[in-house]
TIPATOR-590170 format. One line per 3 residues: number of its first residue (from 1); their letters; for each residue x, y, z of N, C-alpha, C, O, CB. Coordinates in steps of 0.2 Angstrom, whole numbers, plus 5000, padded with zeros to 4 digits. Glycine has a CB too. Example, Ala and Ser with C-alpha at 12.3 -4.5 7.8 and 13.67 -1.06 7.14 Angstrom:
2
1	AS	5066:4972:5039:5062:4978:5039:5066:4984:5039:5071:4983:5042:5057:4978:5045 | 5064:4989:5035:5068:4995:5036:5064:5000:5039:5067:5006:5040:5070:4997:5029 .
END
This chain:
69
1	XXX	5289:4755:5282:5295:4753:5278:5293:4750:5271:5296:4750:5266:5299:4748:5282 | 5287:4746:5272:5286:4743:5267:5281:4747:5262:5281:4747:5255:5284:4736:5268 | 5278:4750:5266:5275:4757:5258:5281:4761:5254:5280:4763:5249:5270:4765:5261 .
4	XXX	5287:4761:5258:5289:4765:5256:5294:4760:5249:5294:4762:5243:5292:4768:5262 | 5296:4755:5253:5299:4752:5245:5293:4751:5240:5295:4752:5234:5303:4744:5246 | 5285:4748:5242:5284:4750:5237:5282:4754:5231:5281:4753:5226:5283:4749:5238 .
7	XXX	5283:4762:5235:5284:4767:5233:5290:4768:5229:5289:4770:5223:5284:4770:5238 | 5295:4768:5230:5300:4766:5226:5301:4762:5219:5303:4764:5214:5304:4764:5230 | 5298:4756:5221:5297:4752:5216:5292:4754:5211:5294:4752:5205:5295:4746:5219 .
10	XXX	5287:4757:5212:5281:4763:5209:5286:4765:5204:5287:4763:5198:5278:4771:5214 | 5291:4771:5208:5294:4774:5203:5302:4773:5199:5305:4776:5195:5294:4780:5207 | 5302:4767:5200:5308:4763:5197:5305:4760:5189:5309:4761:5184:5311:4755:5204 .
13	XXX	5300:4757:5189:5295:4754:5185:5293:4761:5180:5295:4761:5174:5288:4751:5190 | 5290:4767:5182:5288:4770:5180:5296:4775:5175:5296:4778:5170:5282:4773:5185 | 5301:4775:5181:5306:4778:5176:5309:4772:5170:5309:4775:5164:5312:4782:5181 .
16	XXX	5310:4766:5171:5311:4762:5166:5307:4764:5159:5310:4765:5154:5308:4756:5168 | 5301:4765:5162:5296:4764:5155:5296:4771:5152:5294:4771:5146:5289:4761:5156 | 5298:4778:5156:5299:4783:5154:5306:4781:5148:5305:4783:5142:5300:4787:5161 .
19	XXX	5311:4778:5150:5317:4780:5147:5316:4776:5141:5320:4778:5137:5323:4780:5151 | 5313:4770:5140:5310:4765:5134:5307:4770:5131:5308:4770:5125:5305:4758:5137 | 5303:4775:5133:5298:4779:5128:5303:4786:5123:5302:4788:5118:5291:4781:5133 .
22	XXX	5308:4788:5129:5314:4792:5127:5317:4789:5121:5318:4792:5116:5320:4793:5134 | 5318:4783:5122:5325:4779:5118:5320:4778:5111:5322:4780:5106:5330:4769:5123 | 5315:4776:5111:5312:4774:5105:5310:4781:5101:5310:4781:5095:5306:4771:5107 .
25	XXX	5310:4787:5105:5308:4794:5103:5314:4795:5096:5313:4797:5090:5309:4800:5110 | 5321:4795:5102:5327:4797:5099:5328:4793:5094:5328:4796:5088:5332:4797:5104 | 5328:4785:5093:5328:4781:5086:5326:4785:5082:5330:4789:5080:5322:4775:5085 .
28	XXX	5317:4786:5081:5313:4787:5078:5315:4795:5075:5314:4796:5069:5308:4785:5082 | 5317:4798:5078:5321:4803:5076:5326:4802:5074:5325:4805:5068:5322:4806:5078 | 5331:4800:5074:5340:4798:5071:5338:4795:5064:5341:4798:5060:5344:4789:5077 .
31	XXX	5333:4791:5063:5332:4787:5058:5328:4792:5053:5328:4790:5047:5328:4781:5061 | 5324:4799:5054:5320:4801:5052:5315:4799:5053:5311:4803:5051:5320:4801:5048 | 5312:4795:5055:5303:4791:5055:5300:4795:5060:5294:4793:5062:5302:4783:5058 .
34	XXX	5303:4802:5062:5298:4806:5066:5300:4812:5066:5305:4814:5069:5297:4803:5072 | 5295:4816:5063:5298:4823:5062:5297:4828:5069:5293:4827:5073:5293:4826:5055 | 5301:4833:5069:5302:4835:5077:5295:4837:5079:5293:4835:5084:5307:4841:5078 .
37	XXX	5291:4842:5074:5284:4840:5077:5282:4836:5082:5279:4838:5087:5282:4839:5073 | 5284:4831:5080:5278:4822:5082:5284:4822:5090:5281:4820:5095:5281:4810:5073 | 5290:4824:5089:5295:4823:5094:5294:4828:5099:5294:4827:5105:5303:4823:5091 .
40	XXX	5292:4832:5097:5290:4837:5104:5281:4835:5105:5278:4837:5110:5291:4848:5103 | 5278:4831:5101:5270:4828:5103:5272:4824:5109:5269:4826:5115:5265:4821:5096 | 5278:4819:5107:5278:4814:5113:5282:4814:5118:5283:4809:5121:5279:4808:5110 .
43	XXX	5286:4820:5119:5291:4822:5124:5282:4826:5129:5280:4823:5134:5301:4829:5120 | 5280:4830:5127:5274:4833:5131:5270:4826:5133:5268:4827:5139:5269:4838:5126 | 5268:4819:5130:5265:4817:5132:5270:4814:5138:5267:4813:5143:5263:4814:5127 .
46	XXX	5276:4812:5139:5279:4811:5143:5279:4814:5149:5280:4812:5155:5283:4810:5141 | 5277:4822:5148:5278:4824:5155:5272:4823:5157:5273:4821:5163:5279:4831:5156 | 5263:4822:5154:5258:4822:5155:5258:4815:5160:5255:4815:5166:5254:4822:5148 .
49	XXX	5263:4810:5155:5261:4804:5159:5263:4804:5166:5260:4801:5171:5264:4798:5157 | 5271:4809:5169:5273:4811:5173:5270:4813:5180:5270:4813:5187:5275:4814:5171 | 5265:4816:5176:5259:4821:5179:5253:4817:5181:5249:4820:5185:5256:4826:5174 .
52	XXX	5252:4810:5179:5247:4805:5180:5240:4810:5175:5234:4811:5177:5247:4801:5190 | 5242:4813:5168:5235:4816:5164:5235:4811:5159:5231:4811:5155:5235:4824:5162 | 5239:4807:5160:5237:4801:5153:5241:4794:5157:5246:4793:5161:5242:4804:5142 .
55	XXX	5238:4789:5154:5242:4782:5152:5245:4780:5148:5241:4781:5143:5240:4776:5153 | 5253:4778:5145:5253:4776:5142:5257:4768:5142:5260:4767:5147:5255:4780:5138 | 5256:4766:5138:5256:4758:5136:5261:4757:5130:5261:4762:5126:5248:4754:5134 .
58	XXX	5267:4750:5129:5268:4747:5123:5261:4742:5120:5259:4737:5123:5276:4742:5124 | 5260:4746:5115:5254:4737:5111:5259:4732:5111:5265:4733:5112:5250:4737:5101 | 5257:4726:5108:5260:4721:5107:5264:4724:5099:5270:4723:5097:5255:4714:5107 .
61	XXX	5261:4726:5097:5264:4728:5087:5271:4734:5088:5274:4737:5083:5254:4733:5078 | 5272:4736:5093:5277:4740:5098:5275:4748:5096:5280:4752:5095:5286:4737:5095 | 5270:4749:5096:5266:4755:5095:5266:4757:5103:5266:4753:5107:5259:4754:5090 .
64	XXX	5266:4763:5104:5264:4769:5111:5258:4770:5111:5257:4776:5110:5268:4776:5110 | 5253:4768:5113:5248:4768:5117:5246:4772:5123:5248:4772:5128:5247:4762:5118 | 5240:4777:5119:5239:4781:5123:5233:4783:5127:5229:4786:5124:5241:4786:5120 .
67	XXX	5230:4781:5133:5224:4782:5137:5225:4789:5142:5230:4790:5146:5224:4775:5142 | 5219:4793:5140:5218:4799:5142:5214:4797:5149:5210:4792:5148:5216:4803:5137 | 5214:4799:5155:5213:4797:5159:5208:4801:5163:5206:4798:5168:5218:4795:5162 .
END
């Protein structure tokens, strides 16, 4: 029982930060500051992270930080 909520909790965490990286995408598009190019770079990076083939991180300067793993 209790792997299992931590399990849960894994993926509760991990979709949070999925949809923080969605919402910043979409800004960043709405606004122009990212051309669709750059918008399908970082929707692929999201599946990758999905997939555990990369890490990503917020830095502190609110930049998307990317660790290939």
């Amino acid at each position: 029982m209790i792997k299992a909520i931590h399990k849960l909790l894994i993926h509760a965490k991990r979709a949070f930060f999925v949809f923080s990286v969605y919402s910043w995408i979409c800004e960043q598009k709405e606004t122009g500051e990212m051309p669709e190019e750059t918008v399908q770079f970082y929707l692929e990076l999201i599946n990758r992270y999905l997939r555990d083939e990369v890490e990503l991180t917020w830095s502190p300067d609110g930049n998307l930080d990317i660790v290939t793993l």
